[in-house]
N, C-alpha and C positions, 0 to 999 in steps of 0.2 A: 504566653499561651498555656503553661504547665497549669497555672491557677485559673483559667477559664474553665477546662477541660479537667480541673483536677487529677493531673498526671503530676510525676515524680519528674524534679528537677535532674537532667542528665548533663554531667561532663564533656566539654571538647571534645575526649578521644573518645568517651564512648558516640559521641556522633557520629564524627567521624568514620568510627567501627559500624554505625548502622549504615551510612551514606555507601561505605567499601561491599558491606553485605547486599545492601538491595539493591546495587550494581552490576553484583556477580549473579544473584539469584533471579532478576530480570530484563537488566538487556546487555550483559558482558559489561567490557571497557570500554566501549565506545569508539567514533571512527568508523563504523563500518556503513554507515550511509542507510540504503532501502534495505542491506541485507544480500547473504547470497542468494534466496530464494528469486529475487527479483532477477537479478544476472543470469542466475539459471533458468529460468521461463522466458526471459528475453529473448537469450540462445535460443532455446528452442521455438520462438516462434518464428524467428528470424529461418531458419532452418526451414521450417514447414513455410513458411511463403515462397519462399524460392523454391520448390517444388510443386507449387500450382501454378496451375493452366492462366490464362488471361480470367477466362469465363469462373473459375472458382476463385478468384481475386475477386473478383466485382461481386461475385455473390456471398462474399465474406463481408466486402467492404460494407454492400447495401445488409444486410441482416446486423451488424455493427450497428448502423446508424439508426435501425428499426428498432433494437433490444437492448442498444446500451446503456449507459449514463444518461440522464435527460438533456445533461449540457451537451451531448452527442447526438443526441438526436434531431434531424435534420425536420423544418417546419413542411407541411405539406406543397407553400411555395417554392422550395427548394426541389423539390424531385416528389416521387409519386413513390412516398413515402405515407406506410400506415400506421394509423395513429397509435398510440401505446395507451 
């Protein structure tokens, strides 16, 4: 690759050295899955449904299925869902 790209041929450890750097400069050590962010929004949505009513579940649910992901969005034969 060095001679395609005309770069300077690098040693084992300095790979290695770049592999440990661009580890710690973009996603840590590893192991840690989705991340605490995901855990922590989970919590808290987990949280906020259990404090709604029946009637603002179902209207959470259906505005979900109207605005979501398109793999979530339910076909017009499905319920009396508007199209996106």
């Amino acid at each position: 690759m060095p001679v395609l790209f005309h770069w300077p041929v690098i040693t084992f450890w300095q790979t290695i050295g770049l592999l440990i750097l661009s580890r710690l400069l973009l996603g840590g050590m590893g192991g840690h899955g989705r991340g605490h962010g995901y855990h922590h929004c989970r919590a808290n949505m987990h949280e906020k449904w259990g404090t709604m009513t029946p009637e603002e579940r179902e209207q959470f649910h259906n505005n979900l299925h109207q605005h979501g992901p398109s793999w979530m969005r339910r076909s017009p034969e499905e319920g009396n869902v508007k199209e996106a």
